[in-house]
N, C-alpha and C positions, 0 to 999 in steps of 0.2 A: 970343881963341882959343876956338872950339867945344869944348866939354865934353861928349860923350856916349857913348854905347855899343858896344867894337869885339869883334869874335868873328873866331875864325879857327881853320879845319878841316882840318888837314894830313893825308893821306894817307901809307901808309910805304910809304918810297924815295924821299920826296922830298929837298930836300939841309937841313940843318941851318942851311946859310947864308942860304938863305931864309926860314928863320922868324924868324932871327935879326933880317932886316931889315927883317922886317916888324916886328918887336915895336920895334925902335927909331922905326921911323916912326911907328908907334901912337903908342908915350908921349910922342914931339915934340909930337903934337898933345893933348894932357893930356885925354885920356880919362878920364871917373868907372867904367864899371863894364867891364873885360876880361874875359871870356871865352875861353879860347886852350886848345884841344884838338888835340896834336899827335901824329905817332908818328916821335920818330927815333932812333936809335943810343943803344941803354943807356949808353954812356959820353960821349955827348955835353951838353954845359952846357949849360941854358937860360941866355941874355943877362942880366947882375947888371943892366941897368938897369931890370929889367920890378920889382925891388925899393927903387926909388929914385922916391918919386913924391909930390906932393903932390895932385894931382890924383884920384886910386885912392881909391874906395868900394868897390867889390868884385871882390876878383879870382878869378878861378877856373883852376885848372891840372891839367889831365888829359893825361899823359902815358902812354902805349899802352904802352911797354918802358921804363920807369922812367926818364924822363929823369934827369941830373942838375942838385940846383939850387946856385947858389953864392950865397951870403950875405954874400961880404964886405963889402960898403956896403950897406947895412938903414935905409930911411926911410920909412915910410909912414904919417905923423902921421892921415891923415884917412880909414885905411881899417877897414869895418865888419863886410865880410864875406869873409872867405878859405878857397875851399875845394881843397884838394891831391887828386890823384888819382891813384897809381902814381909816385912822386917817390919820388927815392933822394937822402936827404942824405950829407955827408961831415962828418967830424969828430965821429964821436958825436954828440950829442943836443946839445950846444953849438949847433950852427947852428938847431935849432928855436928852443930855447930863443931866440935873438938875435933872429930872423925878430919871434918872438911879445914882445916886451920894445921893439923898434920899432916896434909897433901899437901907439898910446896910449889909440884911442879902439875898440880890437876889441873886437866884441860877438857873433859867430858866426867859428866853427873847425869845419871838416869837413875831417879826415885816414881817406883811406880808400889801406888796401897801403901806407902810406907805408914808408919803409926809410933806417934810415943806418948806419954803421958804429960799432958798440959798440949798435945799437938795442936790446939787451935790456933799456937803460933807456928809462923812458916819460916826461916832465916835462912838463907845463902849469903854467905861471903867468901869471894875469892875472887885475887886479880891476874888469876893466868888461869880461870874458867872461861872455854869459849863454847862449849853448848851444853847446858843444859834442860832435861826433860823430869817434869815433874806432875806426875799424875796422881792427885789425889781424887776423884771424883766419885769414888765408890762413898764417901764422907757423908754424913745425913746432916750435918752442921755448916754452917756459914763459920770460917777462923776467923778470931781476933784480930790476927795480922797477919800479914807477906810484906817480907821486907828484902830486896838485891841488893848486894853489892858488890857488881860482877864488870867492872868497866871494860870486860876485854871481850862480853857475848858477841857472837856473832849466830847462833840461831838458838830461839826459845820454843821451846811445847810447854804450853801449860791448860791444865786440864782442873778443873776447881771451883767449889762454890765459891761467889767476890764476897770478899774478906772486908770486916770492920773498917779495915785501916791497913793502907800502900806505903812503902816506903821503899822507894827506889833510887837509889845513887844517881845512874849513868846509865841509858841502854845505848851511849854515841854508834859504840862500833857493830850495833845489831844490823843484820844482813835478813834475817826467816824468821818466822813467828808463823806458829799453830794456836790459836787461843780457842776455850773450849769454858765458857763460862755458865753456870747456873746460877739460882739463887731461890735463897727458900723463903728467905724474908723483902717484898721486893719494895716496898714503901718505901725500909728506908736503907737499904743498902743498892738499888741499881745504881745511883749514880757512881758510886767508887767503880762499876764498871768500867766507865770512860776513863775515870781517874789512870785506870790500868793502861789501856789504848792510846791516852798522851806520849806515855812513856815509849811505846813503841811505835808512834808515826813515821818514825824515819824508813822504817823496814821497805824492802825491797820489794820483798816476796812473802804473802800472807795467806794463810789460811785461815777460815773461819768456819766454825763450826753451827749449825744449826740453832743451839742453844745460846749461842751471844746475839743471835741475830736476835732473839727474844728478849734476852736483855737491856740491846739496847731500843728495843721498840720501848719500852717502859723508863727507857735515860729522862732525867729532864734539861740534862747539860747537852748543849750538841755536839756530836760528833766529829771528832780530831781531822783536821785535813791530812793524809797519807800525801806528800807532796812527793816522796822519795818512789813509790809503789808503783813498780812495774807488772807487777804480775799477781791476780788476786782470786785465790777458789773460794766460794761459797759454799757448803752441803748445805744442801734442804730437806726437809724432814713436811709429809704426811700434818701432823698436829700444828707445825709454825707459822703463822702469818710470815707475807712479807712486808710491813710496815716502813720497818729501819733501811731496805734494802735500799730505794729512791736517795735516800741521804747518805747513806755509807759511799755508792756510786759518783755524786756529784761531789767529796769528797776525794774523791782520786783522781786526779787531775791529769796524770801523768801515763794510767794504767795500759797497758800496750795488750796484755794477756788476760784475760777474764773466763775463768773456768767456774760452771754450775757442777755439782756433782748430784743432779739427779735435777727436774723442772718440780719438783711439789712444793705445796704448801697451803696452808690452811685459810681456807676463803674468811676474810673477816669484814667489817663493817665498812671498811678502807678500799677496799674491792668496790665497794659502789661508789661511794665519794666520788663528786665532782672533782678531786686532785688524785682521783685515780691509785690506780696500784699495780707494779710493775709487770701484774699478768695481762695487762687491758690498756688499750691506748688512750689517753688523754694528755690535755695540752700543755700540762707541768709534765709528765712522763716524756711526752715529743719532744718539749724542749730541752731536756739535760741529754734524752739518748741523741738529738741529733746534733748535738755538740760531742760526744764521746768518740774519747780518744783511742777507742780498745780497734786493734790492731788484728786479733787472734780470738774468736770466740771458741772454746770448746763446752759440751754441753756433753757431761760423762753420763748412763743411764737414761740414753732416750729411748722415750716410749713405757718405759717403766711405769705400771699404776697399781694402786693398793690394789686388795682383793675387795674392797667396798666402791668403787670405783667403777666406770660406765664407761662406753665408747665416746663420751664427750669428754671425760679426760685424755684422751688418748687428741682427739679433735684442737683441745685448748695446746699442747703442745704445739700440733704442727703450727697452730697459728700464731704461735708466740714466735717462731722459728723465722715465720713469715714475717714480722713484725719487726724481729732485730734487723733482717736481712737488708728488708726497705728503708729501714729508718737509720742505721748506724753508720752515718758516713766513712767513714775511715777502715770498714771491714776488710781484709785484704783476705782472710782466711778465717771458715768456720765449720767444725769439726764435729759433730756428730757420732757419740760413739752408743753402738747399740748392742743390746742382748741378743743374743745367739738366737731367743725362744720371741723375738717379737713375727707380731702377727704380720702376715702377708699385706694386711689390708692397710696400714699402718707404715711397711715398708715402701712397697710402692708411691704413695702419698710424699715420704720424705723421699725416695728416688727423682717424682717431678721438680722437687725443691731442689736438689743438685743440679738437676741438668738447666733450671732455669738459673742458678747462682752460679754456676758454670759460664754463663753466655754472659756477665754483667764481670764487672772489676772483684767480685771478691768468689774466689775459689772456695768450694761447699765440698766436701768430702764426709760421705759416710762410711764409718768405720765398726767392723765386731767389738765389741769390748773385750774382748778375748786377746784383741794383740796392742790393744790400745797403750798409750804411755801411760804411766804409772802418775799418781794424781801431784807428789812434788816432782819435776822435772828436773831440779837443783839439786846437785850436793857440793861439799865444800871438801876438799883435800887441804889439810892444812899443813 
């Protein structure tokens, strides 16, 4: 029997019992890697046999209106990569949990909108999982709980309002982490923020998303030393303070690579403080940036400004530019990547900044955003 690769693209309105029978033909012929992106009927069951397979190295399920999936016979000894897409389970988290416990030899999990009933608990368990991506963020709720038990991660996305209550095993062997945190109740649930961030201090390589940088401006625990963190992106967002940013910073000790993906953020009270804020020089600001170890700055979307926004935005850039430049000993390399559509008047501005970063120890290069590198530079062949 042929062993190879089926995909299938259903259109909505079509009938459910034709995908049905197609997916059973498929698995007759013991296919390695499915592919099945469907759209039908929120309350219709995807077919339990597409979960019974000895054959299945990779499946993938992207349902448009949340199909449902039914789990009651779960076999899939040989499969390595499973990724859900708009899937609505039943029975509470039970049925993940079983799905993921009949994977024997799973090593990538991507849950993106997933949904079951009782979902405000989260549970992963598996110890030959090394990445998993789990985005629930479309959620109007804060979960109950998240709970890992993944001793073998080596790189995390997680995207999600902070949960009740963390329960984490082990992240020893984590290498990447993308965290992407909200929160709707913030009194009393930011602190389990950090709660989360302990867990993955070891990390190498981190992203951060705008909305943790807001969470943890409201932490009342301080922020985890990243001892191990070579390499650290920030997105800034328009509406965020930078607050947290000054202590997330002096927390990295070690960080070689420090990528901004965009210079914004939202002028708050901290901005005038005598201890300053990381858009303005003062002598707490001076003194951590002129200790920093960052090696490589890149600054993705220079020059970029809202459409509420004045030619003093554009002004407070180049002078932050000027500001790392002078101040961050150790710069050997900083990278400017810009839109295609920035203004003349703006370019040339950062054009003197190169030639004069040019003439000094650390090489200034401006770049289109158009060819620039992509914002994880890492990937992991396992």
């Amino acid at each position: 029997m042929h062993i190879g690769r089926s995909s299938l693209d259903v259109g909505e309105g079509e009938e459910c019992l034709c995908v049905s029978r197609w997916i059973s033909n498929v698995m007759e012929r013991k296919v390695s890697h499915l592919d099945l992106r469907v759209t039908v009927n929120w309350d219709d069951s995807m077919p339990a046999s597409i979960f019974v397979s000895k054959s299945l190295v990779t499946l993938r399920i992207e349902a448009g209106n949340g199909a449902c999936i039914d789990v009651e016979d779960v076999f899939l000894p040989n499969l390595k990569n499973l990724h859900l897409d708009c899937i609505a389970f039943g029975n509470g988290d039970h049925s993940l949990v079983k799905l993921i416990s009949a994977c024997h030899v799973l090593e990538e999990l991507v849950l993106i909108h997933v949904t079951w009933d009782g979902y405000l608990n989260r549970s992963v368990s598996s110890k030959t999982l090394k990445r998993l991506t789990l985005r629930c963020e479309d959620c109007d709720r804060n979960p109950d709980s998240v709970s890992f038990d993944t001793p073998n991660f080596v790189y995390f996305e997680y995207a999600d309002h902070v949960a009740y209550k963390y329960e984490i095993s082990s992240f020893d062997s984590l290498v990447q982490a993308s965290i992407a945190c909200t929160c709707k109740l913030w009194r009393s649930l930011v602190g389990n923020a950090t709660e989360l961030l302990k867990r993955i201090s070891n990390v190498q390589i981190l992203y951060l998303f705008a909305n943790t940088l807001e969470v943890l401006t409201f932490c009342c625990e301080p922020i985890p030393v990243f001892k191990n963190l070579i390499h650290l992106t920030v997105k800034t967002h328009w509406d965020i303070g930078w607050e947290s940013s000054p202590a997330l910073l002096k927390n990295c000790p070690n960080v070689e690579t420090l990528v901004f993906e965009g210079l914004h953020h939202k002028n708050t009270i901290k901005c005038e403080d005598v201890d300053g804020c990381l858009c303005k020089s003062s002598e707490e600001i001076s003194s951590f940036l002129s200790s920093s170890p960052v090696k490589i700055l890149k600054i993705l979307k220079f020059g970029e400004i809202s459409v509420y926004s004045d030619d003093k935005e554009k002004q407070k850039q180049v002078e932050l530019v000027k500001y790392f430049l002078d101040i961050m000993p150790n710069l050997e390399q900083m990278i400017l990547c810009y839109n295609a559509r920035i203004d003349e008047d703006l370019k040339s501005r950062v054009e003197r900044l190169v030639t004069r970063g040019s003439s000094s120890k650390c090489n200034v290069q401006l770049i289109s955003d158009n060819i620039s590198e992509p914002i994880y530079p890492y990937s992991f062949d396992d």
